[in-house]
C-alpha positions as CSV (number, residue, x, y, z in Angstrom):
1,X,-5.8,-0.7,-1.4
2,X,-9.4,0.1,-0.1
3,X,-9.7,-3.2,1.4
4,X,-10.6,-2.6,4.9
5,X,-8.1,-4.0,7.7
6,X,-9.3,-5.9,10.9
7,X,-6.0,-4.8,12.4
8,X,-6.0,-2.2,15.7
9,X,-4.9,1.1,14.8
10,X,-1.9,2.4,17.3
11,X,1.0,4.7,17.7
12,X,4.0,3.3,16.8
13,X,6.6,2.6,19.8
14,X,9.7,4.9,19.2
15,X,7.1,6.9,16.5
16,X,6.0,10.2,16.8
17,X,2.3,11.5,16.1
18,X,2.2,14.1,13.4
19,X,0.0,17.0,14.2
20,X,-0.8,15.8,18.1
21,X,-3.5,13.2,18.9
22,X,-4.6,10.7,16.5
23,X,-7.6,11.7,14.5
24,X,-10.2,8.5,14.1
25,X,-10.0,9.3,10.3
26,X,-6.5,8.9,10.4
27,X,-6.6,5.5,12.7
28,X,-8.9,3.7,10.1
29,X,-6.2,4.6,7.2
30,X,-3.7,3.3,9.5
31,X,-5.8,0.0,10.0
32,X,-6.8,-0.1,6.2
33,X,-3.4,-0.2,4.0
34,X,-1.3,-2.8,5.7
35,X,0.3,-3.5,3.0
36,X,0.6,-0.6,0.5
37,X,-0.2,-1.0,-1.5
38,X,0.5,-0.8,-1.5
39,X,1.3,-3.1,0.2
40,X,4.9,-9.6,1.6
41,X,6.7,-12.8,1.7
42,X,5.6,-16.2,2.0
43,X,4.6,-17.2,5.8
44,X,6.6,-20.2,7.5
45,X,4.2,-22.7,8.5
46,X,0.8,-20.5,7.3
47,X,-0.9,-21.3,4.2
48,X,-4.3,-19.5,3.5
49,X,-7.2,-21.3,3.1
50,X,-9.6,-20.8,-0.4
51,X,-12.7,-22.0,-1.6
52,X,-10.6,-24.3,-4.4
53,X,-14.0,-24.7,-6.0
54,X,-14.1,-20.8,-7.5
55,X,-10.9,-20.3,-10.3
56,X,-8.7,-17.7,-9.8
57,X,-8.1,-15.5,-12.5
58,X,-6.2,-16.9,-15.5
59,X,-3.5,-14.5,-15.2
60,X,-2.4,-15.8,-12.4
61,X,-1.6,-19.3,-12.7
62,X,-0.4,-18.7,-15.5
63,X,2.4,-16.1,-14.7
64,X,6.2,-17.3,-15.6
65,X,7.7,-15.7,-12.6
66,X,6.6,-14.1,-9.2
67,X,7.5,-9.9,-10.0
68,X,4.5,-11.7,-13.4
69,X,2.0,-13.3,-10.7
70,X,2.0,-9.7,-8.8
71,X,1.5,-7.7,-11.3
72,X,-1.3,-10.0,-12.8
73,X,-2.7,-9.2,-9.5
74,X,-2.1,-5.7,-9.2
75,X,-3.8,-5.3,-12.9
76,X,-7.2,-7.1,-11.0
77,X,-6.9,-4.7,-8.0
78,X,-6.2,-1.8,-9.7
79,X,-9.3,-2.0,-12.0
80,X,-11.9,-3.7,-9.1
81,X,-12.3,-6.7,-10.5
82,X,-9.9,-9.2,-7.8
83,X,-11.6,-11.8,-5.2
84,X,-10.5,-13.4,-2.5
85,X,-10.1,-16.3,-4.3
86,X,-8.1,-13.7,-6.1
87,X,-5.6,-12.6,-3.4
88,X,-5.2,-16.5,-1.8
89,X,-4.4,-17.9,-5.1
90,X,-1.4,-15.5,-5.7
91,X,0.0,-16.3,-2.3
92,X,-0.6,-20.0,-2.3
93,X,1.3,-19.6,-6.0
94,X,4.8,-18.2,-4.6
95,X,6.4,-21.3,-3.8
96,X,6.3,-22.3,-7.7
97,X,8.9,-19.6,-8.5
98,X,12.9,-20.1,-7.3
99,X,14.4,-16.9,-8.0
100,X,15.7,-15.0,-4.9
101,X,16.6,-11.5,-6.7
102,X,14.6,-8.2,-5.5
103,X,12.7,-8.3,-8.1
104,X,11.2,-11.6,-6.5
105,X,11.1,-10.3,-2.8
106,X,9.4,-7.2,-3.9
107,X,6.6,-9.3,-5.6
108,X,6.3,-11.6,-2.2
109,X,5.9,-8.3,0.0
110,X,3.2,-6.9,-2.3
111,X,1.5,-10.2,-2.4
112,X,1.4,-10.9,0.7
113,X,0.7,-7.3,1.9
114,X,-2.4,-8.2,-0.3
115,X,-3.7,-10.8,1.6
116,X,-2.9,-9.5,5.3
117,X,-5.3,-6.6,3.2
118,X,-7.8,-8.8,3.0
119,X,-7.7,-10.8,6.0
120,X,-7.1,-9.2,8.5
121,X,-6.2,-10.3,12.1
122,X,-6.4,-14.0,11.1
123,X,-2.6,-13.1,9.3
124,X,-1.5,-10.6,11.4
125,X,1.5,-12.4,11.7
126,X,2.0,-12.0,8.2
127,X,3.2,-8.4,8.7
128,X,6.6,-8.9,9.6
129,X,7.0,-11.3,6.7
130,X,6.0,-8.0,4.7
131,X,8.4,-6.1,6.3
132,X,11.5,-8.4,5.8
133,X,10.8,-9.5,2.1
134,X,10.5,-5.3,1.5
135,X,13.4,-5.0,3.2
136,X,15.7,-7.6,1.2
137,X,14.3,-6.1,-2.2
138,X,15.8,-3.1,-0.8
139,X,18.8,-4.8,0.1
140,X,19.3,-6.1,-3.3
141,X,18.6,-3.3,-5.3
142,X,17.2,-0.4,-4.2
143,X,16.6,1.1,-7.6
144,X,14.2,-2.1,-8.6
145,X,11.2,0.1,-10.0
146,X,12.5,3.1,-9.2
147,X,12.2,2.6,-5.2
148,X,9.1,0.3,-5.3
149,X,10.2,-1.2,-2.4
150,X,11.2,1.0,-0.5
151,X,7.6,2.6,-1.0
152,X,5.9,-0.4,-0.1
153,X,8.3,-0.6,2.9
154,X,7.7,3.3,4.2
155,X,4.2,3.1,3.7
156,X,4.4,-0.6,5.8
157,X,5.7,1.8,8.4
158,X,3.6,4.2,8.8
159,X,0.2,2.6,8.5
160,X,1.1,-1.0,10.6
161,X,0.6,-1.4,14.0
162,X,3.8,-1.0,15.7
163,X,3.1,-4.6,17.8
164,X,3.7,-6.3,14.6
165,X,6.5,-4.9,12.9
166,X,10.0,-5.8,13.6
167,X,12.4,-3.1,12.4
168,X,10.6,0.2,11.7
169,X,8.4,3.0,13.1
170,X,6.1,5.6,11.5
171,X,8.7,8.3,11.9
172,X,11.1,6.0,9.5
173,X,8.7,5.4,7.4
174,X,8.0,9.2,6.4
175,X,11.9,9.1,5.7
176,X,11.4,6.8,3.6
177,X,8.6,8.3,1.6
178,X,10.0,11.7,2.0
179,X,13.9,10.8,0.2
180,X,11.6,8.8,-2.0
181,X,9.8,11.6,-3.0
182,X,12.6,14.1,-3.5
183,X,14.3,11.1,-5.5
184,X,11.8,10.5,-8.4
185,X,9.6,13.7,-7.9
186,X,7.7,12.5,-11.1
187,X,6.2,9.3,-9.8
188,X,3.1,10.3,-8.9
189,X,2.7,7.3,-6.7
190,X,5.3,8.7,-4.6
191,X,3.1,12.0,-4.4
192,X,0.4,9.9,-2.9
193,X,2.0,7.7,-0.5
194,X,3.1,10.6,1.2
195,X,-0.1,12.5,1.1
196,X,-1.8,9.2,2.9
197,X,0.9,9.2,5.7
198,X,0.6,12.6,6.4
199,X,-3.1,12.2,6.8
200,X,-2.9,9.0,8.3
201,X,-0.8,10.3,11.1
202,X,-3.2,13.6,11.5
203,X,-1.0,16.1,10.1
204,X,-2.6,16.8,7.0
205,X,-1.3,20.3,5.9
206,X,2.2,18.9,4.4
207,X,-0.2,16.5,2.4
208,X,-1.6,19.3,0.3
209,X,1.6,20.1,-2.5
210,X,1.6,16.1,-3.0
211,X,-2.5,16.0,-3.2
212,X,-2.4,18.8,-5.9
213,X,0.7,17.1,-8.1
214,X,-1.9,13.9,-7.7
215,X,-4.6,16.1,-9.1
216,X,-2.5,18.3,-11.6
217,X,-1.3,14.9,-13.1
218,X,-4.2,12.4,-12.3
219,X,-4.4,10.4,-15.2
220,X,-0.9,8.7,-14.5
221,X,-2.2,7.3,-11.6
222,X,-4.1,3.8,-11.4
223,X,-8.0,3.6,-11.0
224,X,-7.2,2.2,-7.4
225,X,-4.8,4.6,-6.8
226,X,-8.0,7.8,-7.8
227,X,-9.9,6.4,-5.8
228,X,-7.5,5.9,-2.9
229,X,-7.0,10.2,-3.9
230,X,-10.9,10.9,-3.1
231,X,-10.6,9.2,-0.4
232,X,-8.1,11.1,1.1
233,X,-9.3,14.5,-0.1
234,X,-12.7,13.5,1.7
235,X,-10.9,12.9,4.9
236,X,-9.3,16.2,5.3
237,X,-12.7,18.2,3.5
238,X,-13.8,19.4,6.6
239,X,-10.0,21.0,7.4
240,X,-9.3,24.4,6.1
241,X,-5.8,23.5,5.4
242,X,-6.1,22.5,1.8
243,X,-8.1,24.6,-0.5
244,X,-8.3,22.5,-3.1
245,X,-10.1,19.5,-1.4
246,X,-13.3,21.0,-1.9
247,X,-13.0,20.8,-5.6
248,X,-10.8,17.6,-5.4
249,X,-13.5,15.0,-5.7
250,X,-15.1,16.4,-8.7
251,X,-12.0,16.2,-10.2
252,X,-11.6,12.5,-9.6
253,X,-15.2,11.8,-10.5
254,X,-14.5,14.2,-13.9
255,X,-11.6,11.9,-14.4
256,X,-13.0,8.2,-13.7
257,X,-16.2,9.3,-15.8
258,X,-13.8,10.0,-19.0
259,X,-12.4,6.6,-18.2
């Protein structure tokens, strides 16, 4: 989720800032991962518009079921190689597929968080639409993935504007991450969700144990998801409360060079 974010940064209503002020590193993370990853549902009454000329990737229109068309999309994102067309073309597919289990309301909140990625402030109003189809895969089945949901639902939290969320504040969202965490200590995703909200929210010192798992165990985590990690050591390089994020980024580059 590198994608930048045309969405205003803010303090969530009800919230509370980690570590005082907000830092304007830890604004633009809040602005950049609307979705989540990730990272949605399909919007009432908003289609996206595509240039229909440019083919989407095979994988995608050719996916049997929703929780397929997501992670066709996730493959593309994870290893740099999605477009627009991309992103538009896995929303614009989710009315295809009839199943209403979590599995299938996980995929529409990670889809859709994709494209509210992408676009910006022209689907704002896509966020809530995140935040509910999260919230049903929850509902459903909160073990779906171990927790997937419920990771794409805390980190929702934490990095969305609070304006445009319906339920949840930042301050619920590092609950979420946190039981998460503690839950399924060995998902390394989990490590670095929480390192980003910690950072995001400019309170970086409680990131560090979850930044060096992510190191200590880097090659379980997605290309995407490294360099998300480099990203975050080089926000906090210039803080003394993590010793190891001066030797952080060579890691990451070590690691993506063996790749």
């Amino acid at each position: 989720m590198q994608s930048s974010v045309a969405l205003r940064a803010e303090a969530p209503s009800g919230g509370v800032t980690r570590g005082g002020a907000w830092s304007a590193r830890g604004a633009r993370l809040r602005a950049s991962v609307v979705a989540a990853a990730t990272v949605a549902c399909f919007a009432l009454g908003c289609s996206a518009e595509r240039d229909v000329s440019v083919a989407p990737a095979a994988g995608l229109v050719e996916a049997v079921d929703a929780l397929a068309l997501s992670d066709a999309l996730e493959a593309l994102i994870a290893e740099g190689r999605d477009t627009p067309v991309d992103r538009e073309a896995a929303y614009d597919e989710l009315p295809r597929f009839t199943e209403r289990n979590a599995a299938y309301y996980f995929a529409r909140a990670a889809i859709t968080g994709r494209l509210v990625q992408q676009r910006g402030l022209r689907v704002a109003n896509l966020v809530e639409d995140v935040e509910h189809a999260a919230m049903k895969s929850v509902k459903l089945d909160p073990t779906f993935r171990d927790g997937a949901a419920k990771r794409l639902l805390g980190t929702l939290y934490v990095i969305a504007p609070a304006a445009l969320l319906k339920h949840g504040n930042s301050e619920a969202g590092l609950e979420i991450l946190e039981a998460l965490t503690e839950e399924h200590p060995d998902t390394m995703e989990n490590h670095l969700r929480l390192a980003e909200a910690y950072i995001s929210l400019g309170d970086p010192e409680p990131a560090c144990p979850h930044l060096r798992r992510c190191i200590n165990e880097m090659a379980s985590l997605r290309p995407d998801e490294q360099r998300l990690l480099e990203q975050l050591f080089s926000d906090i390089r210039p803080r003394t409360c993590c010793p190891v994020a001066d030797v952080a980024g060579d890691a990451v580059q070590q690691s993506q060079t063996r790749e």
